[in-house]
C-alpha positions as CSV (number, residue, x, y, z in Angstrom):
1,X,-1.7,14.4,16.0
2,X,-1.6,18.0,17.3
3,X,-1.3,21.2,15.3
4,X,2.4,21.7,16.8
5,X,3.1,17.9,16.1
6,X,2.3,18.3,12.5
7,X,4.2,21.3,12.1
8,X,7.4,19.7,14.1
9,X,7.0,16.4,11.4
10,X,6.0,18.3,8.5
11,X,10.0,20.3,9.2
12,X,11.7,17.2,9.4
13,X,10.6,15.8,6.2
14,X,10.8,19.1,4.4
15,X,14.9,18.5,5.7
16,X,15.0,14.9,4.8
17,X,13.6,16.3,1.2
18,X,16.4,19.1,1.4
19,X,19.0,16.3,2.2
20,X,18.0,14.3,-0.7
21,X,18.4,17.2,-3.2
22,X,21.8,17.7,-2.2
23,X,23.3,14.5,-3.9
24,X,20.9,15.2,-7.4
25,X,22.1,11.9,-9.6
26,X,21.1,9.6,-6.7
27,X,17.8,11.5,-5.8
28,X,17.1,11.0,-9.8
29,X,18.1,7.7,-9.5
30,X,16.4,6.6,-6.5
31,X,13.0,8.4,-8.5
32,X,13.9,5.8,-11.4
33,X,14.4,2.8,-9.6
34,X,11.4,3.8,-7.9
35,X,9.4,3.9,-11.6
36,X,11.4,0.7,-13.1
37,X,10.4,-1.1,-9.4
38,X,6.8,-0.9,-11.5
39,X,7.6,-2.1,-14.8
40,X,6.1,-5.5,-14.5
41,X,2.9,-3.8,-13.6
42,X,3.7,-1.6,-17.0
43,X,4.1,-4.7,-19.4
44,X,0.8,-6.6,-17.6
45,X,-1.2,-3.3,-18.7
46,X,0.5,-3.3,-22.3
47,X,-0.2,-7.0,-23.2
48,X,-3.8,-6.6,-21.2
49,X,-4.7,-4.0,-23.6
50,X,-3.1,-5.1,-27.2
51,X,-3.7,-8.7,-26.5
52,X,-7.0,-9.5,-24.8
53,X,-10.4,-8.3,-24.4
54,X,-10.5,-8.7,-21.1
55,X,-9.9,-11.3,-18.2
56,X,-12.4,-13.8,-16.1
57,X,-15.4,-12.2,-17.6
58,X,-13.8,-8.5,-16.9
59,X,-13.3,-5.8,-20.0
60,X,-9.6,-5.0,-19.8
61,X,-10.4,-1.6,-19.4
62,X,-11.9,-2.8,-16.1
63,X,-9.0,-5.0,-15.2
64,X,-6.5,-2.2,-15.7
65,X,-8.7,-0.3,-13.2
66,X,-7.5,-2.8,-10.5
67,X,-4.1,-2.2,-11.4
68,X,-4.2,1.7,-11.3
69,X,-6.5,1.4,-7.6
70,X,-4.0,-1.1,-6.2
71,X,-0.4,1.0,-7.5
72,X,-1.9,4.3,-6.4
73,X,-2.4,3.0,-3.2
74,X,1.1,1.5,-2.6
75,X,2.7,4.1,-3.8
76,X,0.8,6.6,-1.4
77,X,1.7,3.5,1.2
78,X,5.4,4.2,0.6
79,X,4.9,8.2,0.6
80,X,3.1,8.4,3.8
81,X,3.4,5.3,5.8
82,X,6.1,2.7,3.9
83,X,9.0,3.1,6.2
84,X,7.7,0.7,8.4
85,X,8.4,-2.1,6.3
86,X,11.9,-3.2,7.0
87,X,11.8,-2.3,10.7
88,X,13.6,-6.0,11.3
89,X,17.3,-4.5,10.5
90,X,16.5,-1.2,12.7
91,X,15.6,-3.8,15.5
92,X,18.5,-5.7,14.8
93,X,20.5,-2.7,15.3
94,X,19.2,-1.5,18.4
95,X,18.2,1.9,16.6
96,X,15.0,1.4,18.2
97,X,16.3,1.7,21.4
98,X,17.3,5.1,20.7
99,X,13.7,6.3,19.5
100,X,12.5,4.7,22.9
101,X,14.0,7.7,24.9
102,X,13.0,10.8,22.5
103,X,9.4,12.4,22.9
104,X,7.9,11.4,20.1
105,X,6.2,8.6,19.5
106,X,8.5,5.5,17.7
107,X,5.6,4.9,15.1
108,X,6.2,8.7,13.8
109,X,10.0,8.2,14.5
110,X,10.0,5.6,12.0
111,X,8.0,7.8,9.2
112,X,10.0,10.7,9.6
113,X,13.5,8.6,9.4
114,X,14.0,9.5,5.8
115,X,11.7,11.1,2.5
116,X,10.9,8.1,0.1
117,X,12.4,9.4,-3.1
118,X,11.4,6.0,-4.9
119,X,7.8,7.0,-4.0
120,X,7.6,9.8,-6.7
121,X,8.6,6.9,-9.2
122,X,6.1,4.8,-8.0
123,X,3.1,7.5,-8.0
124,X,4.5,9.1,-11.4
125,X,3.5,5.0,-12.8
126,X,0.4,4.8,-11.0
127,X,-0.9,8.4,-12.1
128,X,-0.4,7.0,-15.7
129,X,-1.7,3.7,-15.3
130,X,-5.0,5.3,-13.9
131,X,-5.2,8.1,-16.4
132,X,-5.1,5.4,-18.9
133,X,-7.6,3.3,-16.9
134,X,-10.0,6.3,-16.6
135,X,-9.6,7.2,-20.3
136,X,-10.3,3.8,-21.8
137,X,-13.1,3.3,-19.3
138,X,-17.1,3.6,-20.5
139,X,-18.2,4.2,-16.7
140,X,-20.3,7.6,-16.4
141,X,-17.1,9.1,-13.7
142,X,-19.5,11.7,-11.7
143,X,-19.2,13.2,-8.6
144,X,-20.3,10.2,-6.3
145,X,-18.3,7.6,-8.9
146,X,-15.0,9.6,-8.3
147,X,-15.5,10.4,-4.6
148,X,-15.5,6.8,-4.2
149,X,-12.5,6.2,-6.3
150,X,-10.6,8.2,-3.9
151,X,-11.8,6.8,-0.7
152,X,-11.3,3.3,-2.4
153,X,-7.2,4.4,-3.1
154,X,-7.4,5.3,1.1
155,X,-8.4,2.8,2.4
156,X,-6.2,0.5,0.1
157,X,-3.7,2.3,1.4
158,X,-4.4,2.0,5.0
159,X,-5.2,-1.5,4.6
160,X,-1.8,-2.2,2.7
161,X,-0.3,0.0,6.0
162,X,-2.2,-2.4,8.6
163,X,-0.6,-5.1,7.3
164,X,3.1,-3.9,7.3
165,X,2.6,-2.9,10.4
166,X,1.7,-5.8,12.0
167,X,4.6,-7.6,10.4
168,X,6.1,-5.3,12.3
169,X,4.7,-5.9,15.5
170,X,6.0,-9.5,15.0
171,X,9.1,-8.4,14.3
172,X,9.3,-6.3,17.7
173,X,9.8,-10.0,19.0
174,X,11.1,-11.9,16.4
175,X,13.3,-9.4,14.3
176,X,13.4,-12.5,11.6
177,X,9.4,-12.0,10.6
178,X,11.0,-9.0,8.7
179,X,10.9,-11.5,5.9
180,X,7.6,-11.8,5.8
181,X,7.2,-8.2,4.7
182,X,9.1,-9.3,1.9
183,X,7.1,-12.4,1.2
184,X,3.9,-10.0,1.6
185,X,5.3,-7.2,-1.3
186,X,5.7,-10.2,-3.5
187,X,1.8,-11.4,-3.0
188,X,0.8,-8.0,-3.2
189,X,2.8,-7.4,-6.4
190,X,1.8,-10.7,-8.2
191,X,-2.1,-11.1,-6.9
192,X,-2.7,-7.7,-6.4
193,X,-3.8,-6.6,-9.8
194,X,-6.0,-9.2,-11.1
195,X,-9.8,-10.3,-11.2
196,X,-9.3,-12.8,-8.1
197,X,-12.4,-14.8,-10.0
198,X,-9.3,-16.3,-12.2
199,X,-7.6,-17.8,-9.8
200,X,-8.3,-21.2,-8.1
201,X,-10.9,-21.0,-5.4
202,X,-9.3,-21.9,-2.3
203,X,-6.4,-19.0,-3.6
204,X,-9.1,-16.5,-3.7
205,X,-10.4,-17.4,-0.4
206,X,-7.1,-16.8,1.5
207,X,-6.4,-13.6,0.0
208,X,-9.7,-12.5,0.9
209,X,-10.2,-13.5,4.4
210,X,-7.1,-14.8,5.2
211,X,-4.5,-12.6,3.8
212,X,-7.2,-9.9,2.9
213,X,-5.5,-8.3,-0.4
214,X,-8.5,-8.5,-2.5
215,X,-10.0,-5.6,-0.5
216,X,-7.1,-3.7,-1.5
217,X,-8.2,-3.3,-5.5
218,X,-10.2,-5.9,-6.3
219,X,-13.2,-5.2,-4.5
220,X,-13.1,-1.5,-4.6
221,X,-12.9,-2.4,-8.7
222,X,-15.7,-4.5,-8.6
223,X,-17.8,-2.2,-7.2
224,X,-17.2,0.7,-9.1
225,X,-17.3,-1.2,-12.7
226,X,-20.8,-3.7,-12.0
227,X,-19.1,-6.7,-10.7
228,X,-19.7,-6.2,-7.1
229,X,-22.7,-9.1,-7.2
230,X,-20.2,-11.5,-8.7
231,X,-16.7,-10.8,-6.5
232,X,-17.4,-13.8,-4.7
233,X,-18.4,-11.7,-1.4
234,X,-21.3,-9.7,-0.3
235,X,-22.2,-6.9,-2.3
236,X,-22.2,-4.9,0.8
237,X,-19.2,-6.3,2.0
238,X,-17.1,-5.3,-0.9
239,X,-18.4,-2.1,-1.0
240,X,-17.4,-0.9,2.5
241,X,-13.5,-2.0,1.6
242,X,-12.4,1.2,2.5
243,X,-13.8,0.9,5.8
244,X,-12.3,-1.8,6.3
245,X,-9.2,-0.5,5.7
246,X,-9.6,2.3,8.0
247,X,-10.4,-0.1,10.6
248,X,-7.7,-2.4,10.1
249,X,-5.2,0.4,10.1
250,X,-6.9,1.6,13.8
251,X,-6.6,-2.1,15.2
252,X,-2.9,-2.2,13.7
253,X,-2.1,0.6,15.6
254,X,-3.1,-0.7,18.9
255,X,-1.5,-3.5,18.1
256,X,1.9,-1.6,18.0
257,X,1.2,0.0,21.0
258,X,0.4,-3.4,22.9
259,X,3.4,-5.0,21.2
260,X,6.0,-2.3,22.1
261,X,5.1,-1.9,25.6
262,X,6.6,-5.4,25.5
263,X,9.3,-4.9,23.5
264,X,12.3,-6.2,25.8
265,X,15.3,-4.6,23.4
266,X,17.4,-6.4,20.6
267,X,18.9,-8.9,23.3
268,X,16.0,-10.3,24.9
């Protein structure tokens, strides 16, 4: 993106922030919903830590780091890159149509729709759940520890992008694979913050090279917290899960490119 392209996107969402602030009680509200949307993840943390020691050979102060990685990471997903999720209804529509014959590019069109309100609720329960994480933990956090923390939350973040975006390369053609973004929150929500080494072995497998969530959290956790040798992977290959991230979000990307060149409009 150029210099003037950031300035032009960085005025539109400083108006879409303006527009929210005019109706107050529903910006608060969408900020709430936003933090309540979360509250499972709160209660899994509460009965982690008064309940149990820890989980599939994890400390629970080590669990609740997977938590904190993988909630940061979504909600910077729906701050920066979340509107694409529920693209199906906008094709359904025909508003894409319309962003086809403005100069700018429909992936940005679709960021810059609207301001994410809910996102603030999210981040405000994932800055929590990680200051809580980090406080309880008995890592050494230096430099290199916390530099990697933060690349980690990236490239979940881009990973957790690549994969609502091509859901919404599918739904380009098939407006109805909109669901499956739906289908994929709900995985992400339920599998998302736990030691996959619980789970039955043929589970972990799919979400790590099939439906590759465990590089979201899981791996980036193991890493950091001594339990990269037994994450059921490569010790090198968990530790470049930011990478991967990065590169998935790239090949998304071209993805969208390829499939919207072929887009042939809402009625075929």
């Amino acid at each position: 993106m150029s210099l003037r392209a950031f300035r032009v996107a960085w005025r539109i969402t400083r108006l879409n922030f303006r527009a929210q602030l005019e109706y107050r009680s529903e910006f608060l509200m969408m900020i709430a919903i936003g933090a309540v949307w979360q509250v499972s993840v709160i209660v899994f943390a509460t009965v982690l830590l008064t309940r149990f020691t820890g989980m599939g050979g994890w400390q629970s102060a080590d669990v609740l780091l997977i938590a904190a990685i993988r909630m940061l990471a979504h909600g910077l997903f729906v701050l920066f890159l979340g509107r694409v999720h529920g693209i199906g209804q906008h094709i359904q529509e025909g508003v894409i149509d319309t962003y086809l014959v403005r100069p700018m590019p429909v992936y940005r069109q679709l960021q810059l729709r609207v301001f994410p309100t809910n996102a603030i609720g999210d981040l405000t329960v994932a800055a929590g759940l990680m200051a809580g994480a980090l406080s309880r933990s008995d890592l050494d956090w230096n430099a290199g520890r916390i530099t990697y923390l933060i690349v980690c939350v990236l490239g979940g973040m881009l990973l957790e992008a690549s994969l609502f975006t091509v859901v919404a390369c599918a739904s380009l053609r098939f407006p109805a694979a909109d669901y499956w973004g739906r289908w994929l929150e709900e995985l992400l929500g339920t599998f998302g913050s736990y030691p996959l080494n619980v789970l039955p072995k043929a589970v972990g497998g799919f979400l790590t090279f099939g439906l590759p969530l465990a590089f979201v959290a899981y791996f980036p956790a193991a890493v950091l917290t001594g339990h990269g040798g037994d994450s059921g992977v490569p010790y090198w290959l968990a530790a470049v899960s930011p990478l991967l991230g990065a590169v998935a979000y790239l090949g998304s990307r071209v993805l969208w490119r390829w499939s919207l060149r072929h887009y042939t409009g809402v009625n075929g």
